[in-house]
LUMPA-646204 format. One line per field, with one value per atom (N, C-alpha, C): residue in one letter; x, y, z; chain; atom name; residue number from 1. Coordinates in nm, 3 decimals. Layout:
<atoms>
rest	c(A_...)
east	c(X_...)
north	c(Y_...)
up	c(Z_...)
kette	c(A_...)
atom	c(CA_...)
nr	c(NUM_...)
</atoms>
This chain:
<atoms>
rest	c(X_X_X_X_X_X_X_X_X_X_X_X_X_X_X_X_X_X_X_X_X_X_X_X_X_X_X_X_X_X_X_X_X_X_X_X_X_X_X_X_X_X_X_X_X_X_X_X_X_X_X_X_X_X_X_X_X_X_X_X_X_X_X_X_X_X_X_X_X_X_X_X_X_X_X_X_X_X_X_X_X_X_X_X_X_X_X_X_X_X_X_X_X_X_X_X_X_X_X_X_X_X_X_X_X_X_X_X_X_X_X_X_X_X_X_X_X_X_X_X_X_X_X_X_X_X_X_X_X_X_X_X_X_X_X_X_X_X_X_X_X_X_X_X_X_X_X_X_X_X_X_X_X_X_X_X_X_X_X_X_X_X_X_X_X_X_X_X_X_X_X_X_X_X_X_X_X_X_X_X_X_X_X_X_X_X_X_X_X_X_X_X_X_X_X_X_X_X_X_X_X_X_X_X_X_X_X_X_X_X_X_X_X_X_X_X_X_X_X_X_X_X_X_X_X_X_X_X_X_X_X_X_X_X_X_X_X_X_X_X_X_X_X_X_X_X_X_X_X_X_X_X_X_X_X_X_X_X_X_X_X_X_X_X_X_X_X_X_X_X_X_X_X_X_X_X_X_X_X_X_X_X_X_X_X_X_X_X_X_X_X_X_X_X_X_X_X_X_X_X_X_X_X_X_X_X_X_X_X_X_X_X_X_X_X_X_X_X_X_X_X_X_X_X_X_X_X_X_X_X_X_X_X_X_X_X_X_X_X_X_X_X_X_X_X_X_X_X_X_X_X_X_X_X_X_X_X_X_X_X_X_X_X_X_X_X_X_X_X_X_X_X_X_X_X_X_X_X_X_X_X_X_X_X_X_X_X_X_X_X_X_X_X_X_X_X_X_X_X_X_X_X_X_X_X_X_X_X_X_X_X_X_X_X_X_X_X_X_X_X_X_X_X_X_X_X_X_X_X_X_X_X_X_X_X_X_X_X_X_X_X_X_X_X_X_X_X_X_X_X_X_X_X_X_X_X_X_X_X_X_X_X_X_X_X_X_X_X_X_X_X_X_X_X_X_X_X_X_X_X_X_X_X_X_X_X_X_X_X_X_X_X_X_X_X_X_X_X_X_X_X_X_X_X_X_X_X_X_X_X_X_X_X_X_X_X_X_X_X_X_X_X_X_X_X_X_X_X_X_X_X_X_X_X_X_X_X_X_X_X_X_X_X_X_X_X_X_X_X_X_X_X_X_X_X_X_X_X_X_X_X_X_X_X_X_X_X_X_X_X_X_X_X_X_X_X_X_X_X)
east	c(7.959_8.033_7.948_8.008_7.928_7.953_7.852_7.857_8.001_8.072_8.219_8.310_8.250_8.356_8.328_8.154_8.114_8.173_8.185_8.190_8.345_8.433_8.557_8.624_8.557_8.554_8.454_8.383_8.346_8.437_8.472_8.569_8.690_8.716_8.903_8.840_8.752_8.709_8.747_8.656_8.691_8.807_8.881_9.070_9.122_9.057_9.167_9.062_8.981_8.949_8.990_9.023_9.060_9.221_9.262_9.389_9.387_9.315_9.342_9.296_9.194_9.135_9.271_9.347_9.464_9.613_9.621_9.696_9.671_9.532_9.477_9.472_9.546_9.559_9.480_9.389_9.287_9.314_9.273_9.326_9.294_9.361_9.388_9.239_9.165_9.038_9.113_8.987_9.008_8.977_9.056_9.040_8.918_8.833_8.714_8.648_8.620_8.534_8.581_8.716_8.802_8.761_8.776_8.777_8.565_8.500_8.373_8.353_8.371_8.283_8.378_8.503_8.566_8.505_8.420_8.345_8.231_8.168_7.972_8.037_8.137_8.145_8.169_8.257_8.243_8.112_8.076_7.904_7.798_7.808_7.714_7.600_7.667_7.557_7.454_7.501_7.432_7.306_7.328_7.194_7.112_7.127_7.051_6.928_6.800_6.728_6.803_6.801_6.877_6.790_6.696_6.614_6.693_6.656_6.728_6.868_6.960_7.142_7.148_7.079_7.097_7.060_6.937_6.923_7.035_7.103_7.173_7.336_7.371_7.480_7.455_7.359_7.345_7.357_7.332_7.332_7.500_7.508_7.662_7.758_7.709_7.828_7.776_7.710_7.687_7.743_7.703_7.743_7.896_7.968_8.113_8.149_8.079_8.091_8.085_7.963_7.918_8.045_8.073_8.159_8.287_8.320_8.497_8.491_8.359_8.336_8.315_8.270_8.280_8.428_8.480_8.638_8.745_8.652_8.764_8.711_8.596_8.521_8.651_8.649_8.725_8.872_8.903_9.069_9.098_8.978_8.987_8.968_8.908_8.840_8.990_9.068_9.152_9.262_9.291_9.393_9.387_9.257_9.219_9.260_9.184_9.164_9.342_9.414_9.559_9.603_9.589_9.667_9.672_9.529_9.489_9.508_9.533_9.538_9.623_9.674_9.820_9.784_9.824_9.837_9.675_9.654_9.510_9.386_9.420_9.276_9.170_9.151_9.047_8.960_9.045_8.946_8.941_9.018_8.963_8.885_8.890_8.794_8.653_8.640_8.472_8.443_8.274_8.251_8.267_8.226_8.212_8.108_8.017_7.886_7.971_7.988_8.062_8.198_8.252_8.370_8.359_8.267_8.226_8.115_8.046_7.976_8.072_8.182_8.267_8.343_8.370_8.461_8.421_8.260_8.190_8.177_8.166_8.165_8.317_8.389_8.539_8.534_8.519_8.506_8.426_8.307_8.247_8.303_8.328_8.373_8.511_8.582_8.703_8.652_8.517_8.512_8.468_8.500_8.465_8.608_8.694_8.853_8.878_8.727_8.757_8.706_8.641_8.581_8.676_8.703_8.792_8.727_8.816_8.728_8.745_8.634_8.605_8.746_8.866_8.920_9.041_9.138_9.203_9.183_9.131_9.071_8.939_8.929_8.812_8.657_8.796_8.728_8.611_8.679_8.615_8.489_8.436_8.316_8.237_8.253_8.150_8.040_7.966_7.836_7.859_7.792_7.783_7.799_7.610_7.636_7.735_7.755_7.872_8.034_7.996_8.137_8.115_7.964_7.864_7.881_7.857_7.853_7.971_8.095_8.194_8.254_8.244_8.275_8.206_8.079_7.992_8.015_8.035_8.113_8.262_8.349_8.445_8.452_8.387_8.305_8.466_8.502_8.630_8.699_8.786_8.893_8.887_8.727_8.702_8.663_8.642_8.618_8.674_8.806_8.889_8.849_8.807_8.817_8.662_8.568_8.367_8.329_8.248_8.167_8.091_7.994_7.981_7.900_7.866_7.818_7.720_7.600_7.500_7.470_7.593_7.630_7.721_7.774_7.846_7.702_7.654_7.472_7.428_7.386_7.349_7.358_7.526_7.586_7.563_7.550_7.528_7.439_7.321_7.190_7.168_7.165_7.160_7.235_7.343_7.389_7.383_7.381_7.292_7.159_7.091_6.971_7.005_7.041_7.112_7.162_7.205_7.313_7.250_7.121_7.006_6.991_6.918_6.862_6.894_7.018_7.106_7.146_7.208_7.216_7.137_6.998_6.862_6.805_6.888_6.856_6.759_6.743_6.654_6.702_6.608_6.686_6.632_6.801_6.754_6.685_6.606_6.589_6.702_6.715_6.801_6.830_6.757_6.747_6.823_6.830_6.873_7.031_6.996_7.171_7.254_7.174_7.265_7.225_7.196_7.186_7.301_7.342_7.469_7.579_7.628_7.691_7.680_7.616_7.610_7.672_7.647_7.681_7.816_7.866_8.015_8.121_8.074_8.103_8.151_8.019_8.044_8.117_8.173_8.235_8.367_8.449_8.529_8.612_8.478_8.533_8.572_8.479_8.513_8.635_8.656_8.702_8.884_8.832_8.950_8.976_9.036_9.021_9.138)
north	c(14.460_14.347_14.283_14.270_14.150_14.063_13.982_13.832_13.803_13.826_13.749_13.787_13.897_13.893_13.806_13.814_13.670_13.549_13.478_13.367_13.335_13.418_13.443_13.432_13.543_13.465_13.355_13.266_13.143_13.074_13.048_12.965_12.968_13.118_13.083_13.016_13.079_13.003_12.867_12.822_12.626_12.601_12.689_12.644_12.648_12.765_12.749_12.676_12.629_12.526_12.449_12.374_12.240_12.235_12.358_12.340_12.278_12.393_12.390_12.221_12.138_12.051_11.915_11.957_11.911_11.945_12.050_12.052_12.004_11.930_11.959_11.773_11.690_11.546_11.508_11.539_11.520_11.365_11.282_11.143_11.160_11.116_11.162_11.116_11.130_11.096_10.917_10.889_10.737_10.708_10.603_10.527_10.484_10.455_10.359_10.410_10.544_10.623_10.625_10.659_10.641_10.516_10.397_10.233_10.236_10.288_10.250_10.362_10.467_10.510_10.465_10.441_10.314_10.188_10.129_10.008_10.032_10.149_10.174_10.193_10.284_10.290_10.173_10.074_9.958_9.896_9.891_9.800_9.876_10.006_10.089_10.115_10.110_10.137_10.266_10.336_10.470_10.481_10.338_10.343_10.270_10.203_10.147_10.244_10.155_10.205_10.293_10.433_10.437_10.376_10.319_10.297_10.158_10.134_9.952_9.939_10.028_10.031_10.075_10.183_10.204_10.075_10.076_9.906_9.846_9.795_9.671_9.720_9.862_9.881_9.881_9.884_9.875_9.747_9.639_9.495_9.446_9.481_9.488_9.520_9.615_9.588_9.440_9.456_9.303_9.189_9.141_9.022_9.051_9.161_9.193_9.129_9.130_9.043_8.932_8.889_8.745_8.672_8.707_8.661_8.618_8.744_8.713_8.616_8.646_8.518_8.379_8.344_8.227_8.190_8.259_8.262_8.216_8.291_8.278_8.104_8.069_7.949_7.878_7.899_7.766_7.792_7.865_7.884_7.803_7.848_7.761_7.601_7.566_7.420_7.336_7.462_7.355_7.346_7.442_7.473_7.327_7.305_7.210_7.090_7.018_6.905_6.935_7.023_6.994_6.950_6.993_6.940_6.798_6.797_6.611_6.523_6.604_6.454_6.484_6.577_6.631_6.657_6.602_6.618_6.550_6.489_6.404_6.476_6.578_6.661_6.650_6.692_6.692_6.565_6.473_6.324_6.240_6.304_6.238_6.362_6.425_6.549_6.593_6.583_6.579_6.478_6.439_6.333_6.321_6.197_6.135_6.267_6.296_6.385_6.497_6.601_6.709_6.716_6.619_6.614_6.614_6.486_6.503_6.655_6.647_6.797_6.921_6.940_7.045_6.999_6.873_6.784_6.825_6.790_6.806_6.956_7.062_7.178_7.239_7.210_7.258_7.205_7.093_7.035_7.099_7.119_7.188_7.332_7.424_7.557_7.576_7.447_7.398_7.411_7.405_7.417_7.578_7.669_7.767_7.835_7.849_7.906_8.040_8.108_8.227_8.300_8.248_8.328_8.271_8.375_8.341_8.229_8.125_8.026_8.095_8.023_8.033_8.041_7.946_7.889_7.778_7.748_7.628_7.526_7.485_7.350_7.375_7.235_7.189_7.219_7.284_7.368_7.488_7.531_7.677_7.673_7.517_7.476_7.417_7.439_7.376_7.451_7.459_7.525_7.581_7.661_7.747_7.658_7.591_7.484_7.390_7.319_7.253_7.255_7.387_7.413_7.388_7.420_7.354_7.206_7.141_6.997_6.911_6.998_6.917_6.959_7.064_7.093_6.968_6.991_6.869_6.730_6.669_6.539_6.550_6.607_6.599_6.706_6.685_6.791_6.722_6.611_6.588_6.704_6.669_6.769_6.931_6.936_7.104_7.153_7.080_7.070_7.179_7.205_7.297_7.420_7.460_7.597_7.626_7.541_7.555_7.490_7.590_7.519_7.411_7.369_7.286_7.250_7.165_7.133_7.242_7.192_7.303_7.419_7.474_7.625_7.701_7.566_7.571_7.581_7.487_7.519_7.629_7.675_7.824_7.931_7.914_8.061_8.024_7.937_7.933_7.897_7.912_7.928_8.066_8.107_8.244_8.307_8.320_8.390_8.329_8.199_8.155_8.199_8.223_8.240_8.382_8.542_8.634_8.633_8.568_8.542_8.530_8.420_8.363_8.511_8.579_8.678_8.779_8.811_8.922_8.858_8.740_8.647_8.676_8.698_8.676_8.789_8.946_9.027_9.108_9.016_9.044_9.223_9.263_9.359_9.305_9.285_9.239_9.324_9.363_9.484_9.468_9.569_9.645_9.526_9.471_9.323_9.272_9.212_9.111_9.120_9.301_9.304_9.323_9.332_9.301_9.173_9.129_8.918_8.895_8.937_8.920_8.949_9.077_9.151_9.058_9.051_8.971_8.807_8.739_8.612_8.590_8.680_8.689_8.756_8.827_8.880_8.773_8.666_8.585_8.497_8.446_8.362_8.390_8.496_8.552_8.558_8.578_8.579_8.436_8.334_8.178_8.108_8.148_8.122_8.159_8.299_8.393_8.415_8.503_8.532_8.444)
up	c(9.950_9.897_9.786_9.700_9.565_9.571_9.479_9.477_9.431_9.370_9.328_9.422_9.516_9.687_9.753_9.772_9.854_9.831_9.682_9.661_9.685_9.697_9.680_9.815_9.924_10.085_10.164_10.060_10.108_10.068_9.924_9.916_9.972_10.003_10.087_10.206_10.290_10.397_10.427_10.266_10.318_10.284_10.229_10.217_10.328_10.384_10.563_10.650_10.614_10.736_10.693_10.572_10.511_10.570_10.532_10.646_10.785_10.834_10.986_10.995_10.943_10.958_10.921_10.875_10.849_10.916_10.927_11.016_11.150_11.182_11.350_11.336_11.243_11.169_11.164_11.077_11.009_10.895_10.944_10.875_10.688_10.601_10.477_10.435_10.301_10.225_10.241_10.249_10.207_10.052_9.968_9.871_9.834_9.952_9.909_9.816_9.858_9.753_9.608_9.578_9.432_9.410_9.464_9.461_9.410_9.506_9.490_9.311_9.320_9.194_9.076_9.036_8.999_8.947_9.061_9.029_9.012_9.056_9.001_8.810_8.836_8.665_8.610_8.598_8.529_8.545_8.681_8.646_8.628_8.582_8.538_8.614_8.758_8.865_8.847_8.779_8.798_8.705_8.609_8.538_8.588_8.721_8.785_8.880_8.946_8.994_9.162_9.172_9.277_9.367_9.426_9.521_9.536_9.441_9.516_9.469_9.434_9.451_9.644_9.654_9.772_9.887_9.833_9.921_9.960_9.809_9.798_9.846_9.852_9.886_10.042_10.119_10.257_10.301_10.199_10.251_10.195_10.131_10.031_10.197_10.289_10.435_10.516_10.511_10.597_10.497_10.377_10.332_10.351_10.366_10.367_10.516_10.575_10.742_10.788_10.699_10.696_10.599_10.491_10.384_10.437_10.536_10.597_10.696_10.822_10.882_10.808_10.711_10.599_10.604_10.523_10.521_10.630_10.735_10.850_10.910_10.911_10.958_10.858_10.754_10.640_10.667_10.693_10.778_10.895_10.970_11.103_11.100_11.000_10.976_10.918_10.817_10.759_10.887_10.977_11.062_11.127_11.208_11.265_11.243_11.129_11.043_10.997_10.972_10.916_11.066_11.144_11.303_11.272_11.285_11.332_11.246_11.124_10.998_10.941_10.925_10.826_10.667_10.600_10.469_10.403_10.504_10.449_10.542_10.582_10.666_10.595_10.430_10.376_10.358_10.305_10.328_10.422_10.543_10.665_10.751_10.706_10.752_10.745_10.603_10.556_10.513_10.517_10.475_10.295_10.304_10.111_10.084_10.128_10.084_10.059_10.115_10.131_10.060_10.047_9.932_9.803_9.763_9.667_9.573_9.645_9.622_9.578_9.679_9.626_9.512_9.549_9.415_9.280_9.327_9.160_9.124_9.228_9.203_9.119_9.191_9.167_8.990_8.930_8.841_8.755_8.789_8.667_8.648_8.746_8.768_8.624_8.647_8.578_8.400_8.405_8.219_8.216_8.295_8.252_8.285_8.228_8.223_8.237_8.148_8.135_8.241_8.373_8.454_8.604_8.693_8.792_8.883_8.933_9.005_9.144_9.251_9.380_9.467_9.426_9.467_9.473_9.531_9.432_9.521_9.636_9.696_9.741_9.773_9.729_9.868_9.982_10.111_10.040_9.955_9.864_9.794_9.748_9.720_9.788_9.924_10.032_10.032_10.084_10.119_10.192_10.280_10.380_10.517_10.499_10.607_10.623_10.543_10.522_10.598_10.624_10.727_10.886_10.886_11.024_11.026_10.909_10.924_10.949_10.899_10.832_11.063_11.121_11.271_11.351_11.292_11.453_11.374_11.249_11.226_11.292_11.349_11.383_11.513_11.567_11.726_11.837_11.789_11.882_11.889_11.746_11.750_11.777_11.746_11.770_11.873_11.927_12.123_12.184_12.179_12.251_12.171_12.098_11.998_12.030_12.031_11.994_12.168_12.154_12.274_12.256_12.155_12.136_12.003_11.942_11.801_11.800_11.882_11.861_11.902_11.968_11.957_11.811_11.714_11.595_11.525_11.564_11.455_11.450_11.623_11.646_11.571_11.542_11.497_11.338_11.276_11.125_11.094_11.183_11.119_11.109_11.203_11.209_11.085_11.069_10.984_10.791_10.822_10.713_10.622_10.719_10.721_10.658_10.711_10.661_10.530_10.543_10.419_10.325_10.334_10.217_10.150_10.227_10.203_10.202_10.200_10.099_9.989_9.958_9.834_9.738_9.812_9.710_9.682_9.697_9.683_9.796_9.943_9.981_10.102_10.173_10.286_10.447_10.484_10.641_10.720_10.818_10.899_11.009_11.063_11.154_11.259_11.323_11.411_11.383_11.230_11.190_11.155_11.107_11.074_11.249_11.336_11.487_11.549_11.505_11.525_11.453_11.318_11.243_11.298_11.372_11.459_11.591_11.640_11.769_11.762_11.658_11.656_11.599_11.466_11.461_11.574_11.655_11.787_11.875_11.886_11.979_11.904_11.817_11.765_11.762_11.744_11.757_11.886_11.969_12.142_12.169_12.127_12.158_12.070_11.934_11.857_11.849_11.849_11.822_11.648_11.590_11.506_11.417)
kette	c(A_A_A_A_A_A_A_A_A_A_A_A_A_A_A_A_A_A_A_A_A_A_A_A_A_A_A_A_A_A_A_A_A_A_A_A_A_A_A_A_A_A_A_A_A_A_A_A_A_A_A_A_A_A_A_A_A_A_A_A_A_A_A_A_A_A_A_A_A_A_A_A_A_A_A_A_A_A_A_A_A_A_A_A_A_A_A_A_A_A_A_A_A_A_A_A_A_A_A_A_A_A_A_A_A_A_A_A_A_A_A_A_A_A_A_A_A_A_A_A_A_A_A_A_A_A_A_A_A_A_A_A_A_A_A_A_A_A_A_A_A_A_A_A_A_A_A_A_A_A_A_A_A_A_A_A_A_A_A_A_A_A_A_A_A_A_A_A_A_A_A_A_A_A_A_A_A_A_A_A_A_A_A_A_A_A_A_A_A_A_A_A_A_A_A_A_A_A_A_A_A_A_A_A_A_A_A_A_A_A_A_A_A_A_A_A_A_A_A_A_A_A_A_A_A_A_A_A_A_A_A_A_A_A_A_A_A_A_A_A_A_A_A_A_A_A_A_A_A_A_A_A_A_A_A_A_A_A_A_A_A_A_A_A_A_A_A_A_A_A_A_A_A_A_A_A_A_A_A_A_A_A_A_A_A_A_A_A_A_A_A_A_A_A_A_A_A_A_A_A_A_A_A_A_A_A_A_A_A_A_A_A_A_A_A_A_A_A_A_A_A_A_A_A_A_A_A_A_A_A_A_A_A_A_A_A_A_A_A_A_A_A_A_A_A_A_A_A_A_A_A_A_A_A_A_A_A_A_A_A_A_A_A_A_A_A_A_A_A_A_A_A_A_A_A_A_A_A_A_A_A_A_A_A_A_A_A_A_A_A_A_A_A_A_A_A_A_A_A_A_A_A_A_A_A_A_A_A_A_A_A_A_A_A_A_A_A_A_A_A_A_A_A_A_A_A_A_A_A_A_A_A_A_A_A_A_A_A_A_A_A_A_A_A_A_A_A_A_A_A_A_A_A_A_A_A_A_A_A_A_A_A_A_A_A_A_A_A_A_A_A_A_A_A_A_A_A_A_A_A_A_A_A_A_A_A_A_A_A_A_A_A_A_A_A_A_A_A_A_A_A_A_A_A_A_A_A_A_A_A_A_A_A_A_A_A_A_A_A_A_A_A_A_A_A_A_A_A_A_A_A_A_A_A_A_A_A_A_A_A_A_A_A_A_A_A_A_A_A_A_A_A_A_A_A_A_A_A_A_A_A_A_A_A_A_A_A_A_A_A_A_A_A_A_A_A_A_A_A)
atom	c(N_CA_C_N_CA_C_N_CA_C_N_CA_C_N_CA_C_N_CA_C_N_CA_C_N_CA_C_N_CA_C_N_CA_C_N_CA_C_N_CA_C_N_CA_C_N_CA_C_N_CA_C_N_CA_C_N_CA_C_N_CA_C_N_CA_C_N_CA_C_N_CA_C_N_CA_C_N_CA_C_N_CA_C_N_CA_C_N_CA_C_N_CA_C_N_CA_C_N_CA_C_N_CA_C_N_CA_C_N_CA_C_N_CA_C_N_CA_C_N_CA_C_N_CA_C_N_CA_C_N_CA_C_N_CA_C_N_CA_C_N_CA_C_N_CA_C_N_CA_C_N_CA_C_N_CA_C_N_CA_C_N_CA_C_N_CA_C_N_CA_C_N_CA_C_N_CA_C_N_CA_C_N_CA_C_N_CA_C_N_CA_C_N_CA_C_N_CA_C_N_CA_C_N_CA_C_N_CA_C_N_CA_C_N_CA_C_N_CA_C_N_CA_C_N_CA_C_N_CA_C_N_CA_C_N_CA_C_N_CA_C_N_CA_C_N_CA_C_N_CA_C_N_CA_C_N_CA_C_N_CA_C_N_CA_C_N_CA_C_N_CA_C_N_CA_C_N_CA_C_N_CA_C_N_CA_C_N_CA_C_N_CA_C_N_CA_C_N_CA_C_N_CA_C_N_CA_C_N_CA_C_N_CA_C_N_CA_C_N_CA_C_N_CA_C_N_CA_C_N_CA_C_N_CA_C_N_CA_C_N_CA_C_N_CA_C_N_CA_C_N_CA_C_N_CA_C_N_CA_C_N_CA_C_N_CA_C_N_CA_C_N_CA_C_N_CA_C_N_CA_C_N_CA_C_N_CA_C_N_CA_C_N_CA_C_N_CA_C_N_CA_C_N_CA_C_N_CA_C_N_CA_C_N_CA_C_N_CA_C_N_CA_C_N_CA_C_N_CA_C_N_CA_C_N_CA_C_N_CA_C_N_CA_C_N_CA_C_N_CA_C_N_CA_C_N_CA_C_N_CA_C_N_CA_C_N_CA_C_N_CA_C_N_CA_C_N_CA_C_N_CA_C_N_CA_C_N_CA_C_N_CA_C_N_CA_C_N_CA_C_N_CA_C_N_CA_C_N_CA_C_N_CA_C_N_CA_C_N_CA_C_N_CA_C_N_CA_C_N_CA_C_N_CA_C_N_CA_C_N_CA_C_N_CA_C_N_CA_C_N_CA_C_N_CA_C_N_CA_C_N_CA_C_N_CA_C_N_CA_C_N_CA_C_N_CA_C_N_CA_C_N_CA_C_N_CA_C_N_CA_C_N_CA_C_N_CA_C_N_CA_C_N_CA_C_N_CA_C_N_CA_C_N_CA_C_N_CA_C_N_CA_C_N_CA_C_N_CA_C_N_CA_C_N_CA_C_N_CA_C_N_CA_C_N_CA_C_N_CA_C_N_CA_C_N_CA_C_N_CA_C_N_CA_C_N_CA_C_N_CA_C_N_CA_C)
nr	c(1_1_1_2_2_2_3_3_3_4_4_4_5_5_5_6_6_6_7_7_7_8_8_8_9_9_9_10_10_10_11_11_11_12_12_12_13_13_13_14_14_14_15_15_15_16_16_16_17_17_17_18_18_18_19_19_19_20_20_20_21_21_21_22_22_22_23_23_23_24_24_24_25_25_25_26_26_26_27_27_27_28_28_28_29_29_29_30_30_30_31_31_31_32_32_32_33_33_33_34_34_34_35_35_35_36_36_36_37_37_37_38_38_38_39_39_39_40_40_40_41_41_41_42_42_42_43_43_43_44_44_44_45_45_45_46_46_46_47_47_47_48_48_48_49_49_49_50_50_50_51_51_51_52_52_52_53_53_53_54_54_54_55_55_55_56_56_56_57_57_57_58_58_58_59_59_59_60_60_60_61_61_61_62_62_62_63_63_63_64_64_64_65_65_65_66_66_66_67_67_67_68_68_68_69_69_69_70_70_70_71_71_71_72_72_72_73_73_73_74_74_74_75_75_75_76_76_76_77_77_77_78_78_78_79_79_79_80_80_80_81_81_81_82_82_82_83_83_83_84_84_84_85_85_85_86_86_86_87_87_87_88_88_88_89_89_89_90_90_90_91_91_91_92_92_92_93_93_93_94_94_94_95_95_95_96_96_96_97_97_97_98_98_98_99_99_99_100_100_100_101_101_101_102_102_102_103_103_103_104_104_104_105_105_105_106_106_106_107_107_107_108_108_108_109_109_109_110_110_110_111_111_111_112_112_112_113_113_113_114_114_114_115_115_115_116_116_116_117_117_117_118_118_118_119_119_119_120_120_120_121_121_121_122_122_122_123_123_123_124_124_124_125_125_125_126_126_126_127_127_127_128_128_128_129_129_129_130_130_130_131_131_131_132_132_132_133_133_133_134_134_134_135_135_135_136_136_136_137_137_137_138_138_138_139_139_139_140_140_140_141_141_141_142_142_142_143_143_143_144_144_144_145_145_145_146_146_146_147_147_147_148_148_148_149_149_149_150_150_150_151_151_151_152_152_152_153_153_153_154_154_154_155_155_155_156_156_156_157_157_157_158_158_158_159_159_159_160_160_160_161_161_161_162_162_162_163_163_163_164_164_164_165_165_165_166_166_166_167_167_167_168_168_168_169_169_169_170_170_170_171_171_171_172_172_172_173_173_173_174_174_174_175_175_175_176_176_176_177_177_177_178_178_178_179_179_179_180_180_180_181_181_181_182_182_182_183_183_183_184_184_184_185_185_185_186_186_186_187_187_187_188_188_188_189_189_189_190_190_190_191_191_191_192_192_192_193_193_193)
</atoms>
């Protein structure tokens, strides 16, 4: 047999396993990959150092965890604060400090038109902590949902803290990315999603 027989029954080979691997429902290629080299090409990832893309795409899944838990914390906060105050949750909800801060954030964000904002209220320019602070100032109403203020602290220091330091380019070790896992876990269970 020669090489252009060989190469000729390797390749049918992986045609009929790609079958059988499909016929046997083999779930379709996922998007992400089209979606991810898609976006390395616009940000020109590939002229980057691969040592620290790889880094940063390993921390790039966690801030993806931490980020939705953010999200979901400010869902739950307005759900809340809309029960108890209605239409006025936000300024009877957070303090003057915390309002204003996003106030002024949302505001300056506002002279830059051409870049997408955070957000269209003023929940979207809080801080991180801030969603900690704005729960244990109003620890009444959240009573039934949180065990308690400083189990609301607990879980956003921790993941705060995380957060810093993927923000900052930094790499969590393995611990830290299951302290992340572990505390959105438990929040979820107390919380619900």
């Amino acid at each position: 047999m020669n090489n252009l027989d060989r190469a000729y029954n390797f390749v049918f080979r992986g045609l009929l396993a790609d079958e059988a691997l499909d016929s046997a429902g083999r779930a379709p290629p996922s998007l992400t990959s089209e979606l991810d080299a898609a976006l390395e090409e616009k940000l020109s990832l590939l002229t980057l150092a691969e040592r620290h893309a790889v880094a940063a795409k390993r921390m790039a899944v966690v801030y993806v965890a931490i980020a939705a838990f953010e999200n979901m914390a400010r869902d739950l906060i307005e759900k809340v604060l809309a029960d108890a105050y209605k239409e006025e949750w936000w300024a009877k909800g957070a303090s003057d400090k915390i309002r204003k801060r996003a106030e002024e954030r949302k505001l300056e964000e506002e002279k830059f038109r051409w870049h997408t904002p955070r957000g269209e209220h003023p929940i979207h320019y809080t801080d991180f902590g801030d969603l900690a602070n704005i729960v244990r100032q109003q620890i009444a109403i959240f009573e039934p949902h949180v065990r308690s203020a400083e189990w609301v602290d607990s879980i956003f220091d921790v993941l705060e803290r995380s957060r810093n330091v993927i923000m900052h380019s930094g790499q969590l070790a393995d611990r830290d990315v299951e302290r992340v896992g572990i505390n959105i876990r438990d929040w979820i269970a107390q919380v619900g999603a």
